[in-house]
N, C-alpha and C positions, 0 to 999 in steps of 0.2 A: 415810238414803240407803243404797239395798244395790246400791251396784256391786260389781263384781268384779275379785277380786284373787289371783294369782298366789302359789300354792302353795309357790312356788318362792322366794318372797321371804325365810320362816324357817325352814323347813325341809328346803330342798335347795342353795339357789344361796347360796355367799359367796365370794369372791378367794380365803378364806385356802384352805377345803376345795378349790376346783377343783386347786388348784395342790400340794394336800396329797399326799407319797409315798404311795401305796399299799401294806398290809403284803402278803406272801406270803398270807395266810389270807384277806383280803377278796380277791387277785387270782382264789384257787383257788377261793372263793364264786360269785364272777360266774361262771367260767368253769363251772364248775358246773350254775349256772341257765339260760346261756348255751345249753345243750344240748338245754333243753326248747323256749326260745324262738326262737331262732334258727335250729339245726341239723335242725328237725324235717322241714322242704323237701326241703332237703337230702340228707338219710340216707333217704328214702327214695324215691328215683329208682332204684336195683337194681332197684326191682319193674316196668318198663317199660322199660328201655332197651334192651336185648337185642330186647325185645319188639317194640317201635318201628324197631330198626334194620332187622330182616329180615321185617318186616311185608310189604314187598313189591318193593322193589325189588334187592334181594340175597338167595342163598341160600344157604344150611349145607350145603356142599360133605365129599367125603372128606377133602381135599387139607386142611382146617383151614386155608387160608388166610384163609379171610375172618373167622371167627372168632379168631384171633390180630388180624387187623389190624386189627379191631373195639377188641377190647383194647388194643392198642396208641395210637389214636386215645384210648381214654377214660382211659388213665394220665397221654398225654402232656395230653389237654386239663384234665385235674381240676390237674395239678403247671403248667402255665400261667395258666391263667386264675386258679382260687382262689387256691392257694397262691402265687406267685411276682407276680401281678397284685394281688389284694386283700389277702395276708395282708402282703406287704411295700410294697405302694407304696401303694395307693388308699385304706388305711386312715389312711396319715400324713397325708390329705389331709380330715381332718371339719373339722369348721366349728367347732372351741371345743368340740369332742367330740359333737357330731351329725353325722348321716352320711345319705346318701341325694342322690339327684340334686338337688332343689332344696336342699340345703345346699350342692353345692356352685355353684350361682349365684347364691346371696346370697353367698357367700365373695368370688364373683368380681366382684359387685357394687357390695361395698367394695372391694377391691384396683383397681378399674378404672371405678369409676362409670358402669357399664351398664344400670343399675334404671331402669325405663321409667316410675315414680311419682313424679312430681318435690317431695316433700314432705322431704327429705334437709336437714337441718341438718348447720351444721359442731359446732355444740353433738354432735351425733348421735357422730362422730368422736371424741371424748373418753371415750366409756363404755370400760368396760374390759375387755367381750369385744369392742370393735369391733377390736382392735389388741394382743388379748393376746400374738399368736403374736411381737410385735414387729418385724415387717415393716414399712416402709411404704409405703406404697402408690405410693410416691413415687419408689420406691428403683430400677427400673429402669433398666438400660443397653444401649443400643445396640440392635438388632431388638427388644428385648423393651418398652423405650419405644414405638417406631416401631409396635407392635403395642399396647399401652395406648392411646397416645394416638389411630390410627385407632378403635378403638371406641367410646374416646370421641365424639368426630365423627361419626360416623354414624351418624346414627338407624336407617337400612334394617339394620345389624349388628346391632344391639341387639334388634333384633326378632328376628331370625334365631337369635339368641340366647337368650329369652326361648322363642321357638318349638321349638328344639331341647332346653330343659329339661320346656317343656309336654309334647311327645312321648314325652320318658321317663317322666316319671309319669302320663300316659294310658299308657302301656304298664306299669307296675305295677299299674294299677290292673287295665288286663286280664288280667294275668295272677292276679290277686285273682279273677277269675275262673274262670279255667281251671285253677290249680294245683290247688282243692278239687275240681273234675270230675274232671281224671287221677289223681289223688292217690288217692280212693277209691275209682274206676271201675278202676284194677286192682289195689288190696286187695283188693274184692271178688271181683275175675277168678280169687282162686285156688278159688272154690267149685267151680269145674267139673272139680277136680280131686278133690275130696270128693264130690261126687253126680253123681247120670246126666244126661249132655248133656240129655233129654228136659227133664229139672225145670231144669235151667242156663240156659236160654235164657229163660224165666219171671220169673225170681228174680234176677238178676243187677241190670238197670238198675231194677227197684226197689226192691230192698235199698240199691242206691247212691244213689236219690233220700231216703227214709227217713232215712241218715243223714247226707245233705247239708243236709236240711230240720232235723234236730236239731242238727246242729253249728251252724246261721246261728240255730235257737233259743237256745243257751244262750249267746249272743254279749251279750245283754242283762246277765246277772251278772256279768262281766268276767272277765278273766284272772286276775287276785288270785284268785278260789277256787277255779280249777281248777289255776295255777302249780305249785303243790309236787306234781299232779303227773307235769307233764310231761317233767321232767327225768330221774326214772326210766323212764318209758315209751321215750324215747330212748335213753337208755342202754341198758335191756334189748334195743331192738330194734339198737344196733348190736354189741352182744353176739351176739347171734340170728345177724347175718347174717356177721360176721366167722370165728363158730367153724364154721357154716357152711360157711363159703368154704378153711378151714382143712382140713376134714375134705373137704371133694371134691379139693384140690390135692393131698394125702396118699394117697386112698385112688383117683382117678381117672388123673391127670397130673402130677405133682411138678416136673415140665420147662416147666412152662406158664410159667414165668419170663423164659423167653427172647422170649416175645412182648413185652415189655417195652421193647426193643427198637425202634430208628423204622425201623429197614427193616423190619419187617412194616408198618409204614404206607405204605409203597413197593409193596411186593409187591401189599398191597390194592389199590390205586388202580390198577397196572398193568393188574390182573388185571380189574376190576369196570368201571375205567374212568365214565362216565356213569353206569352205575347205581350204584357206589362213590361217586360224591360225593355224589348223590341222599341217600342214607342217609346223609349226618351232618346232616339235620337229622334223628332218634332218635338220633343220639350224641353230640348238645350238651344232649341232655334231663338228664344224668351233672352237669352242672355248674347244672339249674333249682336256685335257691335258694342261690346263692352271694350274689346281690346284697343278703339278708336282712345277711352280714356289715359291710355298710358300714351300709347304713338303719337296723340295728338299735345301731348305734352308739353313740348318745344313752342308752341303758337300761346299758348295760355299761362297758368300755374296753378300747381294744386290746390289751393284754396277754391280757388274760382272752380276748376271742376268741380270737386267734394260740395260744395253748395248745390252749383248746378244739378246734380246730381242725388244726392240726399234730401234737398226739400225743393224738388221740383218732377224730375223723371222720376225715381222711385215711386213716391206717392201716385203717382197718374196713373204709373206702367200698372200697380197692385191695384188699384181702383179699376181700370179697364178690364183686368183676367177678373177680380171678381163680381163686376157685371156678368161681361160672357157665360160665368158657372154659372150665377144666379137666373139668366136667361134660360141656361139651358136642362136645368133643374128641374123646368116646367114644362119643357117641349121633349117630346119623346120620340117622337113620328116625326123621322125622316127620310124624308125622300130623296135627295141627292148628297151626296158629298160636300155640297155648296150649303148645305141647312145647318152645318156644322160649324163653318166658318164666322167671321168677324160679322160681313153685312148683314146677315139674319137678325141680329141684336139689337141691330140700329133701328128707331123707330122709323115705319114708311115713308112719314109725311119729311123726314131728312136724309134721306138716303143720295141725292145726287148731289146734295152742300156736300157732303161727307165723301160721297165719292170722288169730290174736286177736291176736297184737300187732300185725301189720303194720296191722289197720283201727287201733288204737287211735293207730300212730307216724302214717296218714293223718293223720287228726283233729290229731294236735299239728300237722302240716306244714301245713297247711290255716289252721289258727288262727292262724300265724304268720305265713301272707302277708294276712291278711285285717286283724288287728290294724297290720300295717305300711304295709295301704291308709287303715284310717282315721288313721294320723297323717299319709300323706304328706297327706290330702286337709285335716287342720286345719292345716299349713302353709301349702298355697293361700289357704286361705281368709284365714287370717293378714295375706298379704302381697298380698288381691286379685286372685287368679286362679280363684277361683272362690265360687258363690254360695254365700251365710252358709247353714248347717245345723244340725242340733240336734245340739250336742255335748256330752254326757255323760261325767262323770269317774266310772270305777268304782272308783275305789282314792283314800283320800286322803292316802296316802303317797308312791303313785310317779303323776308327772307325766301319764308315755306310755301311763297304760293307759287307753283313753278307748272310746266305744263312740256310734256314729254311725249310728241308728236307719233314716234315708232311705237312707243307702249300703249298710249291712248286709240290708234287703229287696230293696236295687236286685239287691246281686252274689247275693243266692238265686235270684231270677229268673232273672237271667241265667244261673246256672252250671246247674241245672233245665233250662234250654231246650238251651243245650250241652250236658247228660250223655242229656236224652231226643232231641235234635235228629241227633248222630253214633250214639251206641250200641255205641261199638267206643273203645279207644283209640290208632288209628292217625290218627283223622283229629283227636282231641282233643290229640294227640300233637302233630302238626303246628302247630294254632294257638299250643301252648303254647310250642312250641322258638322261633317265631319273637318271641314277645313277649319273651321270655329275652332274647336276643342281640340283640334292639333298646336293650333298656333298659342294655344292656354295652355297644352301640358307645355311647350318649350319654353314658356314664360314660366310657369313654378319650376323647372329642373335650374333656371340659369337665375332664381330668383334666391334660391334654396343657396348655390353659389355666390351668390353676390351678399346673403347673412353672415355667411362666413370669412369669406374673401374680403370684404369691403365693407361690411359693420363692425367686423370683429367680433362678432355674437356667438356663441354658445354652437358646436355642433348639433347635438342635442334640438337643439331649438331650430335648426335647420332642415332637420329630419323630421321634427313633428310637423312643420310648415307642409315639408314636401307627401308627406305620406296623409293628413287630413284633407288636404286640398288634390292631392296627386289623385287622391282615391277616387273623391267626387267626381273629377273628371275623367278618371279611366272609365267610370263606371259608363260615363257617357260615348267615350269612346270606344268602347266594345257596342254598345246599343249602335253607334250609327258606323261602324267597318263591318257588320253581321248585314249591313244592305249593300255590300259591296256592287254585286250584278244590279242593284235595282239605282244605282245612279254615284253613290258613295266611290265609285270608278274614278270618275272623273278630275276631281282634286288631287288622286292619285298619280295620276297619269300625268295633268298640269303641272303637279309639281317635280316632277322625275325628269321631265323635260327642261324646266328651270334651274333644276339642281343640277343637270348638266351643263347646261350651259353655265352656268356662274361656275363651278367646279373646274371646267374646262380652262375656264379665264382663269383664274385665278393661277390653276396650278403651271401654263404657261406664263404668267407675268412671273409668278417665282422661281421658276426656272431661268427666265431670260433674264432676271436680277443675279442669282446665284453663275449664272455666265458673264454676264459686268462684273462680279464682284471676282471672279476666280481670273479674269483676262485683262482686269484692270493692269496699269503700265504702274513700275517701280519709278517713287520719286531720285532714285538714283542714276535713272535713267534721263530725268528730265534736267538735271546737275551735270552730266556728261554731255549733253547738247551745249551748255557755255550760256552766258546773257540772251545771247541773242538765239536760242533755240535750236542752231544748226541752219539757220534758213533767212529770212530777208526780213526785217520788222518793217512794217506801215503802217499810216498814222492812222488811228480811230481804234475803235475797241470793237473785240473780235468776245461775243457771246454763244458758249458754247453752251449749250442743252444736256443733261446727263441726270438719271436716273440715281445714281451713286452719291454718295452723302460723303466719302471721303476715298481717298485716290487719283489714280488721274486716269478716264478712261479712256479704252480700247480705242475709239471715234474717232479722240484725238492724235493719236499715233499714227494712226491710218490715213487721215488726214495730209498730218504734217509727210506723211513718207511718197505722198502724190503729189502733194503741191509745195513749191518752194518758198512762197511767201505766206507770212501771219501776223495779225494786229500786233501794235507796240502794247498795246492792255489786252492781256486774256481774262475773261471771269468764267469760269465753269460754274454754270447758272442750272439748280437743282429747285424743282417745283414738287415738297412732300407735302402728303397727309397726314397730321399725326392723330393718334384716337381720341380725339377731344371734341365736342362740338365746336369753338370755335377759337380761334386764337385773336388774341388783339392787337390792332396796331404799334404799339410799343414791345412786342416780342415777336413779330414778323419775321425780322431777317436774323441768320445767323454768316457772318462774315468773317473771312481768315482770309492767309496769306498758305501758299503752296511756293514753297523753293525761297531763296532771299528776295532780300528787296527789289535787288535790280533786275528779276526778271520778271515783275511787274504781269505776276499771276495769281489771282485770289479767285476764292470759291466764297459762292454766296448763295444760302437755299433760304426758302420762301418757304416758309410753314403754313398750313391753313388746318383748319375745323372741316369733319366731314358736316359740316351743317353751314359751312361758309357759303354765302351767295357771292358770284363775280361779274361783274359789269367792266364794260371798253373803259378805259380812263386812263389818259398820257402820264398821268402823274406818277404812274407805277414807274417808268423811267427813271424820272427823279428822286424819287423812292431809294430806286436802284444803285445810283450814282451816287445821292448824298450816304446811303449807309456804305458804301466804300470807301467814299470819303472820311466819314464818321470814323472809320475805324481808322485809316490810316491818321487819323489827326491823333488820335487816344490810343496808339499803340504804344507799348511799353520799349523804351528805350535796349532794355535789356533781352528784348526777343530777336534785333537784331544780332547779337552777336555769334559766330560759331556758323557751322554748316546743318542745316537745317535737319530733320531726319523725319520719319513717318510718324512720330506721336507728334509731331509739330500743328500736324492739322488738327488735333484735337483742340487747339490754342483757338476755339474760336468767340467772335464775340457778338452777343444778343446788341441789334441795333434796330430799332422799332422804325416805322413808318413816319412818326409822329417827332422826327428828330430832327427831320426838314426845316421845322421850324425853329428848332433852335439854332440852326444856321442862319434864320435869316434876323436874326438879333441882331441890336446896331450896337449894344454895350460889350460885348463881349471880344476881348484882344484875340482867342484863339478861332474863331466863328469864321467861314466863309459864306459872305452873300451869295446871296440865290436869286436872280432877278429873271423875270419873264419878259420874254422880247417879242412884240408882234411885229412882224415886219410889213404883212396885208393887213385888211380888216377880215379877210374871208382865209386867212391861211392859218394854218395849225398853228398853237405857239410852241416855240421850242425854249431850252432851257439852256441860260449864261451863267457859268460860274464865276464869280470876283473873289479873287483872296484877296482880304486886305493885309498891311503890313501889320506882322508881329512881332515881337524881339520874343519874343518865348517860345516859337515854335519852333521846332527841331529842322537845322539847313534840309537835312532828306527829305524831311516828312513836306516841305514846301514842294522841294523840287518835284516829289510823288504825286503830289496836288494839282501842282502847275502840269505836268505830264498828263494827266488824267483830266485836266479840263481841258489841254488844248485835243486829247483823244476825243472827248465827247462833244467837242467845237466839232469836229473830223464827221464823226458819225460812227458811228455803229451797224455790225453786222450780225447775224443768227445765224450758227450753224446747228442743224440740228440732226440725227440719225433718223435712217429709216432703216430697219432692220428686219431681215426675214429669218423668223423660226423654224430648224429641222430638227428631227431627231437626229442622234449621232450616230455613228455604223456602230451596229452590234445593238442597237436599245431592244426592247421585246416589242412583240405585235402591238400589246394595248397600250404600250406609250407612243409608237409610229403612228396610229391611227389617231389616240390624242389632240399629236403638235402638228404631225402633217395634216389631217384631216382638220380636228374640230378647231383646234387653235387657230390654225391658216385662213378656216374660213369665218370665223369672226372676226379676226383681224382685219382681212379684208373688205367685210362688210362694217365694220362698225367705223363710226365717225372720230376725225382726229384729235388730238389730243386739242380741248379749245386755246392753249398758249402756240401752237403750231399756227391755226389758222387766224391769229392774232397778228403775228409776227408782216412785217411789210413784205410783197414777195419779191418786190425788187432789191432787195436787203437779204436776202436770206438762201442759206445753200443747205442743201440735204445731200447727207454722206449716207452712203449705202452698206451696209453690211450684212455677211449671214452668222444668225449663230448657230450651230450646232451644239444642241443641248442634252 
């Protein structure tokens, strides 16, 4: 059997490490790498912002006003927003150390049972990231109950809710778009300052298409072999732009300090007024790729960023805007658009070193929002927000480095049609400031929630959060949705289109669960069949596939009511997500019994992390087999007795991955050996169970054992459903168009479930159903 199994389970994820001090040397490592990965967005917004602010709506006066206040605006917003917002608050706020907008609504999921999938066991509640921070969820007082429990209650919130996490990650995702268009398209910009406008106008947008098309090429080998290295190219470049910034403050303006200052934020806005505000959307572009710091989370830890970040980016990003000002302080006359920009600052005699680093710091900046789209989009998909895709581990050491074949030609397309569609980056400028500051205001509304919800902090204190921080940012997104027609469209429109589709999925997967859940078969019905099921037992075990977490489903009725024979071992075999980043091998399986003993039927579901990685590996079998074992060896005497009834399945028991091996103990009287048989040197191994003798084990519980290894001696089968979704007679237009249209055709386009195309196909049957929903 080659399902899949999570990477995570020996070689990354254990209680003892999560919780393990980190030394100085591993923090100063991360933070280190941290600077290829993460900061690469980031450090290089100097090359447009200036650019962007005075593109059109303000101009570079004698007076230096507007240029100070320019500066002033992108000191005060870089020491708000990153620093004082993400590097001290938003980061305290990951998920069991994942970070990004949907971590935090699974955060807030558990702490307030908002999750719109209603497949949530209290068994779930017991893992040990669901409740490591030690919170519980239980623990609120006073408005911040009264706020728990209306979410609870309310369905219409929940959705509002779920709608407002969709929103921000269709807004990452668009901007996985657009960061790689700006990002290049003005590293390439400084050419025009190296050769004649005549050949510049030529060469410019497809030199940037060239290496937009190589960059979403080599997306395929993964980040593991380009990693080591990013981190210096970053560093070089904010090397580059800090000594830079250094030598124009020195040798132009040394006074430029005082812009620093918030009344020149005053003076600006007096002065400019309506075109003054106009322009910060290009001076919120200063802060694109801050939200890399929280999403990228899960790869590093806070320390390590906050360092990174504090005495490294900060200081350079401030050194390099107040070069720029100090440059341009003294230059007044200009002639292009381009004189405004980054290269003008640079001194001549280095203008094509710097031109080579700054395309190579793109390219890192690029790679980092793009790698950050494809994990938020294996998250969705994780948790059913959107459709299954082919996802590829490129590293089989680190988890997050994954490579998403259908998404990565999506966003080339797309960002190709943006870079040839504008042709400038004022208007690429534009789509990109406002996808920015969207995906910031849904981080402070669900952040505002999560002080509440999950600190247990002060209302009060969650309203000042949201309304000092909420403001800064409105202010900016009103400045860049007032350029709607001039490109701010675009994000618009990318994401309305993702938000259907993930909405669309979604609200069919819960529909087709709430039809499992309402068509499931009464276990009294499966009592009335007798031992033997009504039908013919055979030897080997019969695995059945089912989305339902307790019952017995619709598949199998249907099944049983066509064909007259079925395994002597049933397992109704359930593969959930629960809202955790990862679970670990020792709480893996949850296993029971459905009906008595002798009708030799248990259900067994597989838990995972939406952050779990899964690789081919036989041993999942074994896994399989020894936690049914497990449990029937450690099943309590006194659950046999009486006729079973439907809280019976609640009876169930947590048996880890990691139990295998205490079967294969030689001390142990109750232990069955586990031995590996090769019979080729080139054939699979399969797996022999030996009971050795006990006088303490229970005569059933052998006989159940012996039963169950001469089945797995036999082999094994998969049956799995394939199931087509309609609407039901009578639904309205805009749910027939929905499930029959939109649902239909993602289903069909979208790739199968990976434990489907796992399964052997000579082993495995697919029962057909329709549900009418």
């Amino acid at each position: 059997m080659f399902l899949r199994r999570p990477v995570m389970d020996i070689e990354a994820w254990s209680p003892e490490r999560s919780i393990k001090k980190e030394s100085w040397k591993t923090v100063l490592t991360l933070a280190y790498q941290s600077l290829g990965v993460v900061y690469g967005d980031l450090s290089t917004s100097p090359l447009y912002v200036y650019k962007s602010t005075f593109a059109e709506d303000i101009q570079h006066s004698e007076t230096n006003e507007e240029i100070y206040g320019v500066l002033s605006f992108v000191f005060w917003t870089l020491t708000l927003i990153p620093l004082l917002k993400y590097v001290f608050i938003v980061l305290r706020a990951g998920d069991n150390g994942e970070g990004g907008t949907f971590a935090l609504y699974t955060l807030l999921c558990r702490h307030a049972r908002v999750g719109t999938l209603p497949n949530g066991q209290l068994a779930d509640e017991d893992l040990y990231e669901y409740m490591k921070d030690g919170i519980s969820s239980g623990s609120n007082k006073g408005l911040g109950m009264k706020l728990r429990s209306t979410l609870e209650k309310h369905k219409l919130l929940q959705k509002m809710l779920l709608i407002l996490a969709l929103i921000g990650t269709c807004m990452v995702i668009g901007d996985g778009v657009l960061t790689p268009a700006i990002s290049v398209f003005s590293a390439v910009s400084g050419l025009e300052l190296v050769v004649s406008k005549h050949h510049h106008q030529y060469i410019e947008v497809p030199v940037a298409c060239i290496i937009l098309v190589f960059l979403f090429y080599l997306q395929h080998y993964g980040t593991h072999r380009l990693g080591f290295l990013f981190a210096p190219i970053v560093i070089t470049w904010l090397f580059c732009i800090s000594s830079i910034g250094v030598y124009n403050i020195f040798h132009w303006n040394p006074h430029v300090y005082k812009a620093l200052s918030p009344y020149y934020m005053y003076k600006f806005l007096k002065k400019t007024r309506r075109d003054g505000w106009m322009s910060l959307g290009g001076i919120l572009l200063c802060i694109t790729g801050s939200e890399a710091m929280f999403a990228d989370l899960g790869h590093f830890s806070q320390l390590s960023i906050k360092i990174a970040f504090s005495f490294v980016v900060y200081p350079s990003l401030i050194l390099a805007y107040m070069g720029q000002a100090a440059y341009l302080s003294k230059h007044h006359v200009i002639e292009s658009d381009y004189q405004i920009g980054f290269y003008v600052s640079v001194p001549e005699k280095i203008r094509w070193p710097v031109l080579a680093i700054a395309i190579l710091a793109a390219v890192v900046g690029s790679q980092a929002i793009i790698t950050g789209t494809f994990s938020i989009i294996k998250q969705c998909c994780a948790l059913g927000c959107f459709p299954r895709v082919n996802i590829i581990h490129t590293s089989s050491k680190i988890c997050g480095q994954i490579y998403i074949p259908e998404i990565n030609w999506t966003l080339m397309v797309l960002c190709l049609a943006v870079t040839l569609g504008f042709r400038d980056t004022k208007h690429i400028s534009n789509a990109s400031g406002l996808a920015v500051i969207t995906v910031m205001l849904v981080t402070t509304c669900l952040t505002s929630l999560v002080i509440v919800l999950c600190w247990n902090k002060s209302v009060l204190l969650a309203i000042c959060f949201i309304l000092f921080f909420g403001s800064v940012e409105a202010l900016y997104f009103s400045a860049s949705l007032i350029k709607f027609r001039e490109g701010a469209w675009v994000p618009i429109a990318l994401s309305l289109i993702f938000l259907a589709i993930m909405y669309t999925w979604h609200y069919g997967t819960l529909k087709k669960y709430e039809f499992d859940v309402q068509n499931k078969v009464s276990i009294n019905w499966l009592l009335g069949l007798g031992p033997n099921l009504g039908i013919v037992r055979v030897r080997g075990i019969g695995l059945i596939h089912t989305e339902l977490v307790s019952g017995i489903p619709a598949i199998f009725s249907h099944f049983v009511t066509n064909l007259p024979a079925f395994h002597q071992v049933l397992v109704l075999f359930c593969i959930k997500y629960v809202p955790v980043p990862h679970v670990g091998p020792e709480e893996r399986f949850l296993v029971g019994r459905i009906g008595p003993k002798e009708y030799r039927v248990y259900r067994c579901i597989a838990r995972y992390g939406y952050r779990d990685t899964m690789i081919d590996d036989v041993a999942f079998e074994k896994d399989l087999v020894c936690s049914i074992a497990e449990f029937i060896r450690s099943e309590r005497n006194d659950q046999s007795g009486g006729p079973p009834c439907d809280d019976d399945e609640d009876r169930m028991a947590v048996i880890g991955t990691s139990s295998r091996k205490m079967w294969a103990d030689e001390g142990g009287d109750d232990d069955v050996a586990v031995e590996e048989v090769r019979e080729m040197p080139r054939r699979k191994k399969r797996v022999r169970f030996v009971l050795p003798e006990s006088p303490r084990m229970d005569r059933e519980a052998r006989a159940e054992l012996d039963e169950l290894m001469e089945a797995r001696e036999t082999g094994m089968a998969f049956i799995l459903g394939h199931c087509y979704v309609k609407a039901k007679a009578g639904s309205g237009l805009v749910k027939r168009v929905v499930i029959n249209v939109g649902y239909d055709f993602l289903r069909r386009n979208s790739r199968a479930p990976t434990y489907a195309s796992s399964f052997p196909r000579a082993s495995t049957l697919e029962v057909g159903m329709v549900y009418h929903v």
